[in-house]
FIDO-151224 format. One record per residue (C-alpha): residue number from 1; residue in one letter; x, y, z. Coordinates in Angstrom, 3 decimals. Layout:
N
+-----+------+----------+----------+----------+
!  nr ! rest !        x !        y !        z !
+-----+------+----------+----------+----------+
! NUM !    a !        X !        Y !        Z !
...
+-----+------+----------+----------+----------+
***
This chain:
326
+-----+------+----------+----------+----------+
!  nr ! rest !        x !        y !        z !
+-----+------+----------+----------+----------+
!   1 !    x !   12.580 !  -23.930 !   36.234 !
!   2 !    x !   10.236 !  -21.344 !   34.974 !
!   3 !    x !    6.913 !  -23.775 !   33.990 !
!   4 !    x !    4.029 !  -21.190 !   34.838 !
!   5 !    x !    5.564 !  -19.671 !   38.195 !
!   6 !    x !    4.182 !  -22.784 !   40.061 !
!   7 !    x !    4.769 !  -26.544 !   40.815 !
!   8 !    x !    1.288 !  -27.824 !   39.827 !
!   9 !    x !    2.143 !  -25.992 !   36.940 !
!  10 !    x !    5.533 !  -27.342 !   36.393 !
!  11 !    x !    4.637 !  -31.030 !   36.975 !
!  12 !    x !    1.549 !  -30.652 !   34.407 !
!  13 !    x !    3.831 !  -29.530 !   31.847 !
!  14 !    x !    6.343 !  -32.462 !   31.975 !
!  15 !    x !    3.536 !  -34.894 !   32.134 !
!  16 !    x !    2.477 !  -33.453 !   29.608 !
!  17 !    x !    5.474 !  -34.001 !   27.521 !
!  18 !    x !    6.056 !  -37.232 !   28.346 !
!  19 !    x !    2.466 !  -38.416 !   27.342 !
!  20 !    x !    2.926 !  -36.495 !   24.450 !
!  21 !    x !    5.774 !  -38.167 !   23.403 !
!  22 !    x !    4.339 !  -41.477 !   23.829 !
!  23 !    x !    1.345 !  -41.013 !   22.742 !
!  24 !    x !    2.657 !  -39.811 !   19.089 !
!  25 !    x !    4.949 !  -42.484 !   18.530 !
!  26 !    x !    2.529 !  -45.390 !   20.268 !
!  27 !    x !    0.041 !  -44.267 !   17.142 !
!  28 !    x !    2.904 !  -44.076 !   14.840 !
!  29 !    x !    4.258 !  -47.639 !   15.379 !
!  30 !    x !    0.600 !  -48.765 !   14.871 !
!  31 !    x !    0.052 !  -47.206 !   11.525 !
!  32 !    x !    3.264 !  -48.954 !   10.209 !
!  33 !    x !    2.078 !  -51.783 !   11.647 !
!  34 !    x !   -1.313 !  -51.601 !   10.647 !
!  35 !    x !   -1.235 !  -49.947 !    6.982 !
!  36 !    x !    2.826 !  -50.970 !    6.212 !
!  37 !    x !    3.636 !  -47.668 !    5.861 !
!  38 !    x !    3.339 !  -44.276 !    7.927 !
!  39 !    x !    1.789 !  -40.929 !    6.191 !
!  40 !    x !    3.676 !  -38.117 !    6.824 !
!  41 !    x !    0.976 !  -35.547 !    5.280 !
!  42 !    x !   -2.324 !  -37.300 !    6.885 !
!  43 !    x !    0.029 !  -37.404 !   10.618 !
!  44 !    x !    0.496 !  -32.948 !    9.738 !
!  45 !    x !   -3.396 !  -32.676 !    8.993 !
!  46 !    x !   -4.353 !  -34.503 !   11.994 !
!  47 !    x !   -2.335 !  -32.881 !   14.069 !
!  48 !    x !   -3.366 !  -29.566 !   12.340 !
!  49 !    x !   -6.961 !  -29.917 !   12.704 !
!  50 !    x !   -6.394 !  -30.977 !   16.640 !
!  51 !    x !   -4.413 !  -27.995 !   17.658 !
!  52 !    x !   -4.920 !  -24.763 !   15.271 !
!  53 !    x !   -8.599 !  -24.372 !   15.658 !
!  54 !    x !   -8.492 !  -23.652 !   19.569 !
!  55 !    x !   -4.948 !  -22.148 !   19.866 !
!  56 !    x !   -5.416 !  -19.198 !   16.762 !
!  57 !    x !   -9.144 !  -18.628 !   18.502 !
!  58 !    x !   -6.870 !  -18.479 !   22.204 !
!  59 !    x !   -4.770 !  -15.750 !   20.390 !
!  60 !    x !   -7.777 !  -13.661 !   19.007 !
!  61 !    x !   -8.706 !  -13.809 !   23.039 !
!  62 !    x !   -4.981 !  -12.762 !   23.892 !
!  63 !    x !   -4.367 !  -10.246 !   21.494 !
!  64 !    x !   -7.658 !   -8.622 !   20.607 !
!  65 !    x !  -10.531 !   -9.356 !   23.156 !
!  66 !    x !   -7.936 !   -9.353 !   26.343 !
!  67 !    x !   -6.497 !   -5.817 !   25.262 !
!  68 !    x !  -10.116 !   -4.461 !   24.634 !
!  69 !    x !  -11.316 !   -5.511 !   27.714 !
!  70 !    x !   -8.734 !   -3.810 !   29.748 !
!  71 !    x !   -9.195 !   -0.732 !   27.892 !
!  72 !    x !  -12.679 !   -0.708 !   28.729 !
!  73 !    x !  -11.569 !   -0.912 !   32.197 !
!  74 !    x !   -9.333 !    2.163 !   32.099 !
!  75 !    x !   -6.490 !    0.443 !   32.724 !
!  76 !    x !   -3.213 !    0.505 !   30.484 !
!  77 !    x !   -2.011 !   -2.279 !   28.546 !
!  78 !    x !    1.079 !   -2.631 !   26.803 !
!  79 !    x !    1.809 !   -6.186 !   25.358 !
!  80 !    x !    5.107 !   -7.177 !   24.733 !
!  81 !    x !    4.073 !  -10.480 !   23.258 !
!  82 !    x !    4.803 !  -10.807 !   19.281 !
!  83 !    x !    1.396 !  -11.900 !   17.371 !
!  84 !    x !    3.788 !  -13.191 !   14.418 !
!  85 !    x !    5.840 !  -15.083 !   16.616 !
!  86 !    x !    2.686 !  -16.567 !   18.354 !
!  87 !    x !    1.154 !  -17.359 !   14.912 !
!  88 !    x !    4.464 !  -19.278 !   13.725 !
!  89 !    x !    4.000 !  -21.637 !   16.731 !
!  90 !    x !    7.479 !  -20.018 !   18.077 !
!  91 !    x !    5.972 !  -18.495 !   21.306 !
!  92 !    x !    8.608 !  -20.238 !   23.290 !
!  93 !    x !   11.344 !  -18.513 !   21.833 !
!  94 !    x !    9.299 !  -14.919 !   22.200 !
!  95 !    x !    9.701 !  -15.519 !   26.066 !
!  96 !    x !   13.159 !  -16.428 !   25.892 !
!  97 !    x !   14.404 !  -13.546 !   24.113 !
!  98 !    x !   11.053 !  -11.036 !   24.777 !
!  99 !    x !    9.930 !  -11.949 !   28.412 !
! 100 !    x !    7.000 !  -13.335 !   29.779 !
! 101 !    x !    3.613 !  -11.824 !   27.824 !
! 102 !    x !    1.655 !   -8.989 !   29.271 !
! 103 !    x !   -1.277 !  -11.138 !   28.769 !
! 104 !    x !   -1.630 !  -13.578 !   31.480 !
! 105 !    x !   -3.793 !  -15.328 !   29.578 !
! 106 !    x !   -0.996 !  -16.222 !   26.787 !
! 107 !    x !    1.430 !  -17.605 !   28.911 !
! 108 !    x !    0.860 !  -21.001 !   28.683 !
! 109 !    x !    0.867 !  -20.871 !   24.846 !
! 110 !    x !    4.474 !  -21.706 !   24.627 !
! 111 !    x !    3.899 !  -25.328 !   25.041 !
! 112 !    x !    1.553 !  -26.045 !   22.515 !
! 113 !    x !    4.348 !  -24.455 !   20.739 !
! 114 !    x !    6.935 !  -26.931 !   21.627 !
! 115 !    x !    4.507 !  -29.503 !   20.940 !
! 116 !    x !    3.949 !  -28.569 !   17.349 !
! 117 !    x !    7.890 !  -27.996 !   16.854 !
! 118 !    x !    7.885 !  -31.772 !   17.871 !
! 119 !    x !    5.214 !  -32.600 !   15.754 !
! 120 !    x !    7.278 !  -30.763 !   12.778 !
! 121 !    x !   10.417 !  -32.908 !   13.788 !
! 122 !    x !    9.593 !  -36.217 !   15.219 !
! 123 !    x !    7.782 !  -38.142 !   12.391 !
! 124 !    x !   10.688 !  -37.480 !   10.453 !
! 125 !    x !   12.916 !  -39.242 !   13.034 !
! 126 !    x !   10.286 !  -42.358 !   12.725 !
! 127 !    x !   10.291 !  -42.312 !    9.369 !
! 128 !    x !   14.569 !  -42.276 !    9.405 !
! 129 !    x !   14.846 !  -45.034 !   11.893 !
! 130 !    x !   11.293 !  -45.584 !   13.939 !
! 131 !    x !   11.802 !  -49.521 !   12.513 !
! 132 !    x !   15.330 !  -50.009 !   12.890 !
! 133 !    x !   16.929 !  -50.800 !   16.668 !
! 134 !    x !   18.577 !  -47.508 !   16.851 !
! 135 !    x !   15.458 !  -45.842 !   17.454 !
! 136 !    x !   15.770 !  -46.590 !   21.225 !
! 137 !    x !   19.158 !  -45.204 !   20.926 !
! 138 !    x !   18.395 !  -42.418 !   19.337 !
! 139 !    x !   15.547 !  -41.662 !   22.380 !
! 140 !    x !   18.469 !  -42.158 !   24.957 !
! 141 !    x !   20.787 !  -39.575 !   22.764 !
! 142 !    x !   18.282 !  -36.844 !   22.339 !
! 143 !    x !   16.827 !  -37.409 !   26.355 !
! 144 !    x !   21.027 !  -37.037 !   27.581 !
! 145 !    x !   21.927 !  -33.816 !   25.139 !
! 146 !    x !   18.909 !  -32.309 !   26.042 !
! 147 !    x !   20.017 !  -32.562 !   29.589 !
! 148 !    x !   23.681 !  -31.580 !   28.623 !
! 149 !    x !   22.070 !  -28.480 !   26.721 !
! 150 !    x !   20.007 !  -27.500 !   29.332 !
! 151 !    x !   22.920 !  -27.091 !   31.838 !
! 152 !    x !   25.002 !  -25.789 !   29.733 !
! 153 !    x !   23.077 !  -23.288 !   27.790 !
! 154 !    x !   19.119 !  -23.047 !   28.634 !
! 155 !    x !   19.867 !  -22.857 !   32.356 !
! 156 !    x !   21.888 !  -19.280 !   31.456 !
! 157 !    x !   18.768 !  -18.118 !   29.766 !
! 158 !    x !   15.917 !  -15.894 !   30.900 !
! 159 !    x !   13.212 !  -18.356 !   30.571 !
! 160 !    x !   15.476 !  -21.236 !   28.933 !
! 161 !    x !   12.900 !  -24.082 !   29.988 !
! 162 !    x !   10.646 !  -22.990 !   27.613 !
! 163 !    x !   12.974 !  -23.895 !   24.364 !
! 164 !    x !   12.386 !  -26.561 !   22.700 !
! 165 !    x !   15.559 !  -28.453 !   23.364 !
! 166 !    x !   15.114 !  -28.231 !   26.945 !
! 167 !    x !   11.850 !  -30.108 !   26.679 !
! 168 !    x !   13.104 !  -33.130 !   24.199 !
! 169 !    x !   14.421 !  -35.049 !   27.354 !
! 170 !    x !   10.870 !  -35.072 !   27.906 !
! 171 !    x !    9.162 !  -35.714 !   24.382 !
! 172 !    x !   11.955 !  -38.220 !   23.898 !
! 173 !    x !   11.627 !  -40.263 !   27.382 !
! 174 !    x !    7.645 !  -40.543 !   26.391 !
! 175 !    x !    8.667 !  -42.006 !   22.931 !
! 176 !    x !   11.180 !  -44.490 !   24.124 !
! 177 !    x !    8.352 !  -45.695 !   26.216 !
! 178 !    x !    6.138 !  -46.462 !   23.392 !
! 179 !    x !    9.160 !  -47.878 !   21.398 !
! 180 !    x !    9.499 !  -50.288 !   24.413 !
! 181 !    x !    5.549 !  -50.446 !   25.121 !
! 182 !    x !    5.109 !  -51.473 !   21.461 !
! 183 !    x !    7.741 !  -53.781 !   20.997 !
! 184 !    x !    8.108 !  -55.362 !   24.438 !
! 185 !    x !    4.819 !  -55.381 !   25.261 !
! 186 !    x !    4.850 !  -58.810 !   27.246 !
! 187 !    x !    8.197 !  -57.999 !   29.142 !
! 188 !    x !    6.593 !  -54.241 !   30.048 !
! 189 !    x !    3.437 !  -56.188 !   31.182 !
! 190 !    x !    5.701 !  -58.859 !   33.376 !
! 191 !    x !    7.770 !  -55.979 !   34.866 !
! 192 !    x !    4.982 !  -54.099 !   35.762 !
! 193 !    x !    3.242 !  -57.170 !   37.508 !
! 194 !    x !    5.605 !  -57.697 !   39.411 !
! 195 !    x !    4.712 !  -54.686 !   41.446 !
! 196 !    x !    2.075 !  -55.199 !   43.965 !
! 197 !    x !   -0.507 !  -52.983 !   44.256 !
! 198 !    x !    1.013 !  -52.269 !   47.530 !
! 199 !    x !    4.225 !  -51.219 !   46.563 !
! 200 !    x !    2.112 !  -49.171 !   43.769 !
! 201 !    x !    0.343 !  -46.772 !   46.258 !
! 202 !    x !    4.169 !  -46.612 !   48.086 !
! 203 !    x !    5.651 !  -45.655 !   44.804 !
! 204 !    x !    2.501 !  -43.001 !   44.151 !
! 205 !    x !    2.891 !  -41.639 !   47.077 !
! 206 !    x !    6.693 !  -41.509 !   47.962 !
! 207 !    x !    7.095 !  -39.509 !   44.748 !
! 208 !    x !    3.858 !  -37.211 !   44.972 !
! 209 !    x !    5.643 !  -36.588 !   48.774 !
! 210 !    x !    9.292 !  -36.005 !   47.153 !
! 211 !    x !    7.490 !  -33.340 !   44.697 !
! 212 !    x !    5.831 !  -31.224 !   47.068 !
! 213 !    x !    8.915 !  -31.185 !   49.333 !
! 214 !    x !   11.256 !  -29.920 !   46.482 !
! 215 !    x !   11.703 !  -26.635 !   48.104 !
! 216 !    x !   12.621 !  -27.897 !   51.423 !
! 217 !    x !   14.673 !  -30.661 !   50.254 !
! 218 !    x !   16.200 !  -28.032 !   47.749 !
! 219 !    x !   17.310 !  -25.899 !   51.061 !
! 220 !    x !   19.215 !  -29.182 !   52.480 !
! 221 !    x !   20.520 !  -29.851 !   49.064 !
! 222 !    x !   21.555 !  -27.355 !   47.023 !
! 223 !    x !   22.257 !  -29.222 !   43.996 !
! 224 !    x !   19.255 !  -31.534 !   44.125 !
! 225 !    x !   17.747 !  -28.878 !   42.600 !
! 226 !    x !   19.068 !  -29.224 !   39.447 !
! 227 !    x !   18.579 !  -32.585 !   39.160 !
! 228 !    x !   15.003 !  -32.135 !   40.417 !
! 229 !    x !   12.810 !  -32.720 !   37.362 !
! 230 !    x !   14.264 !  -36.186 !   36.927 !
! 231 !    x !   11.965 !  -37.614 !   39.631 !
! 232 !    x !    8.913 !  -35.914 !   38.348 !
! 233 !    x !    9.835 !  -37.275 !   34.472 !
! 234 !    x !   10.897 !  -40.780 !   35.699 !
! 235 !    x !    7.286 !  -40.853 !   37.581 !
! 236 !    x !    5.062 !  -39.383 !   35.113 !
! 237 !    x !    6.216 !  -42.370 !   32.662 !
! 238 !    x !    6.016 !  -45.116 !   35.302 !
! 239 !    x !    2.194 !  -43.672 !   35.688 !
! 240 !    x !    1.653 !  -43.671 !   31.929 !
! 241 !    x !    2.958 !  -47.372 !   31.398 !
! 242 !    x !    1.200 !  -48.540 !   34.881 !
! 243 !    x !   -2.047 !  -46.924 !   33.940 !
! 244 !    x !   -1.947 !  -48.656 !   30.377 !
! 245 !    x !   -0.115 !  -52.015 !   30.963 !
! 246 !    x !    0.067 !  -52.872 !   34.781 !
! 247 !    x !   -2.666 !  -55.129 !   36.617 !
! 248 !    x !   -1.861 !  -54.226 !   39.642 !
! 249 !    x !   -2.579 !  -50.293 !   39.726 !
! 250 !    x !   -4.903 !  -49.469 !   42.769 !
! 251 !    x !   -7.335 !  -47.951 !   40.550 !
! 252 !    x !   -7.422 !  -46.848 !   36.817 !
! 253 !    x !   -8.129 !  -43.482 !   35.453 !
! 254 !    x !  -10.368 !  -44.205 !   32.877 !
! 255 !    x !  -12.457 !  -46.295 !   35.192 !
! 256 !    x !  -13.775 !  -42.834 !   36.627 !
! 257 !    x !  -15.986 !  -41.214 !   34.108 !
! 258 !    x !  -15.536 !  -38.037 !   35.394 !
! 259 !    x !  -11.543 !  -38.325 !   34.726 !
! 260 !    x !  -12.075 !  -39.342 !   31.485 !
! 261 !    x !  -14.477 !  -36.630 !   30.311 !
! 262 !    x !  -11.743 !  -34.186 !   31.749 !
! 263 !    x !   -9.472 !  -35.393 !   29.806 !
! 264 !    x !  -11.447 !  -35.287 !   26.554 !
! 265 !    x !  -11.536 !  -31.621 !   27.153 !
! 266 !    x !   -8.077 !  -31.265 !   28.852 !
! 267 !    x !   -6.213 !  -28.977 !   25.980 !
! 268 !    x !   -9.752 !  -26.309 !   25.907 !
! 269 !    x !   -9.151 !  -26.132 !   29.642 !
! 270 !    x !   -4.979 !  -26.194 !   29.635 !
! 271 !    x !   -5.398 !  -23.056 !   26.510 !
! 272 !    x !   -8.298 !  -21.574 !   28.085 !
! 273 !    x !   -8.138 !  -21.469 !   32.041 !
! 274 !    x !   -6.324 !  -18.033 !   32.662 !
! 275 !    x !   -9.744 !  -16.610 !   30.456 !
! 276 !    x !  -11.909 !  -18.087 !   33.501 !
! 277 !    x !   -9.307 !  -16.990 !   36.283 !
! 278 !    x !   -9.311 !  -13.125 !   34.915 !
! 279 !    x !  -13.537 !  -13.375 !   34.584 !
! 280 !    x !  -13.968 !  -14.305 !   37.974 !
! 281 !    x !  -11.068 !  -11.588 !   39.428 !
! 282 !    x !  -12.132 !   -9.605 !   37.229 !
! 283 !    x !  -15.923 !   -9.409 !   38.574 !
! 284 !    x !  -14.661 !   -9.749 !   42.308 !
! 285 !    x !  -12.213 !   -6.918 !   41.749 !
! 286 !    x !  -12.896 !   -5.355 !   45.314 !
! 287 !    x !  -14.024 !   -8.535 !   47.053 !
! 288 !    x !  -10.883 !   -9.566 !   49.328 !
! 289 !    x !  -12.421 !  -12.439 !   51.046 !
! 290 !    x !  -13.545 !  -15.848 !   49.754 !
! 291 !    x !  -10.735 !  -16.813 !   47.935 !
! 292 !    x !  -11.669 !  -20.219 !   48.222 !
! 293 !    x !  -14.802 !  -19.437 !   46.723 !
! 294 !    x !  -13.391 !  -17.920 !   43.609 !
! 295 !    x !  -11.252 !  -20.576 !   43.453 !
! 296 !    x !  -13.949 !  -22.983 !   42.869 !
! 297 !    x !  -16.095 !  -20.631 !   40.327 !
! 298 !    x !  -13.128 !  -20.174 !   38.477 !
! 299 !    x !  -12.636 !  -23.861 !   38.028 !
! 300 !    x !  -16.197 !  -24.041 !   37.421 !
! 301 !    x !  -16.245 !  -21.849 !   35.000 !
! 302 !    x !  -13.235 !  -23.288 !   33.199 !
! 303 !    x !  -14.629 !  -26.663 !   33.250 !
! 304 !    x !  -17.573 !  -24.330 !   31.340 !
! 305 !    x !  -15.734 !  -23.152 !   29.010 !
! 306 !    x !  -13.161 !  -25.724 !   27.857 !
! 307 !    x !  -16.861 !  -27.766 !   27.476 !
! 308 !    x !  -18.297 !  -24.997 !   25.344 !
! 309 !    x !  -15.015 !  -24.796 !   23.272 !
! 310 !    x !  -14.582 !  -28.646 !   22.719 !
! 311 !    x !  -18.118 !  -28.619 !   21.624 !
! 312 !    x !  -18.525 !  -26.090 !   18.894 !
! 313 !    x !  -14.775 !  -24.891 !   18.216 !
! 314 !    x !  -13.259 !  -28.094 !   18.317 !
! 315 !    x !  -15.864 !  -31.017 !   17.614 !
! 316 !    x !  -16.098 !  -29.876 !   14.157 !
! 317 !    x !  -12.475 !  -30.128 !   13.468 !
! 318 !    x !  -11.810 !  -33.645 !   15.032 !
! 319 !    x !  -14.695 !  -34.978 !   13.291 !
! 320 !    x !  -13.039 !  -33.743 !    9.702 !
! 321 !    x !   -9.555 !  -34.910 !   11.335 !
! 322 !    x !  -11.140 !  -38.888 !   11.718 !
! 323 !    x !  -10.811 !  -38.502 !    7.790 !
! 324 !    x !   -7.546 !  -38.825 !    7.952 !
! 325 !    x !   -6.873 !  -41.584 !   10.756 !
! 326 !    x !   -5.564 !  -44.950 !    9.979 !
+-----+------+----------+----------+----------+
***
């Protein structure tokens, strides 16, 4: 799998997925439940005004401050990134067929593209059968030809994680969650209690353990590999419904204030973290020692500027987007 080069980057994508997925369709069922009926156009704006304002300022960094800077610098740049492709929300399909952007900086773009390609698609599925008991079937369709398509076809791709059939096993899996979270809520709350917090920590940790030893277990097992992200998917939603609906867990995220305020301002420092990393290499150009040092100024300054960027690029737009809640 291709997800940023790196595990931690990998595993943050899927999660990210997967809480995507419920998230969406957890707020859809409770505007039908709420208002009797679900708006299509006011579920586009919100979703509009959430994402656009950060990720078109991203690609004015990417495409016009990133190349000017390393002009400055002497240094050539030729980007093989598309700027229409980017502005259509269809990065993920510019890697596939284009290759990974010059622009380090851009190459985590292609997610928020898949998300909004959900966003284009999914409310439609709600609206054809988010009431009727198919929809759980219709989760466990999409979540099984995804996985069919991405052996068959993605994997023989350069880059074929990134489309955007590849990731609905993920989307999906977080949506028949909330289906199941919604409309089970009791029997999700009994199955979850019935899982000490002892056997919580073993669970956290036994698959935390299993994910950093994929490459070593991958060695042993060849074809574990392929099957690989199914722990890390499987996981990621236990965590989700455990965090949300278990009285058991050995501590809760949003009990931490810290967490929580990282997570306000999690998408301005997912968009806008390679735009710290470069700053800080790029001022220590010649300095070959203290890389843990620059490692910690460069998630300083990320935490910096995904605080800036929520603040006065982003506040603005969420507090127009409440408009349009339920």
């Amino acid at each position: 799998m291709y997800f940023n080069g790196t595990h931690g980057g990998r595993f943050g994508v899927i999660f990210f997925f997967v809480l995507s997925g419920f998230l969406i369709t957890y707020l859809m069922f409770i505007e039908k439940s709420k208002t009797g009926h679900f708006k299509l156009g006011h579920f586009y704006v919100r979703r509009a005004l959430r994402i656009w304002p950060l990720y078109f300022f991203s690609l004015i960094i990417g495409f016009v401050l990133y190349p000017m800077a390393i002009g400055y610098s002497g240094l050539p740049h030729d980007e093989n990134a598309s700027l229409t492709w980017y502005s259509l929300f269809i990065a993920n399909f510019d890697h596939i067929y284009h290759g990974f952007p010059t622009a380090n900086i851009l190459g985590v773009h292609w997610s928020v593209c898949v998300e909004e390609q959900f966003y284009l698609l999914w409310p439609l599925v709600f609206i054809a059968c988010g009431q009727s008991k198919h929809f759980p079937w219709v989760c466990v369709g999409l979540i099984l030809s995804s996985e069919i398509f991405h052996a068959v076809v993605s994997s023989k791709l350069h880059g074929g994680d990134y489309h955007f059939i590849s990731c609905v096993r993920y989307l999906s899996l977080g949506g028949l969650l909330a289906w199941f979270a919604f409309n089970h809520r009791f029997k999700l709350e009994e199955l979850l209690a019935r899982i000490s917090k002892q056997k919580t920590r073993i669970i956290y940790a036994l698959c935390v353990s299993i994910m950093l030893l994929e490459i070593p277990i991958s060695i042993i097992f060849p074809g574990y590999k392929k099957l690989f992200h199914v722990i890390p998917m499987l996981f990621f939603a236990f965590v989700i419904a455990e965090q949300n609906f278990g009285k058991n867990s050995f501590f809760k995220i949003s009990s931490i204030p810290l967490l929580s305020w990282l997570g306000k301002i999690s998408y301005s420092i997912y968009l806008l973290h390679m735009v710290a990393i470069n700053i800080i290499f790029f001022l220590f150009t010649n300095s070959s020692d203290f890389v843990v040092a620059k490692a910690i100024a460069a998630v300083l300054l990320t935490v910096l500027i995904a605080h800036l960027s929520y603040k006065y690029i982003e506040s603005p737009f969420l507090k127009l987007k409440n408009k349009f809640n339920v």
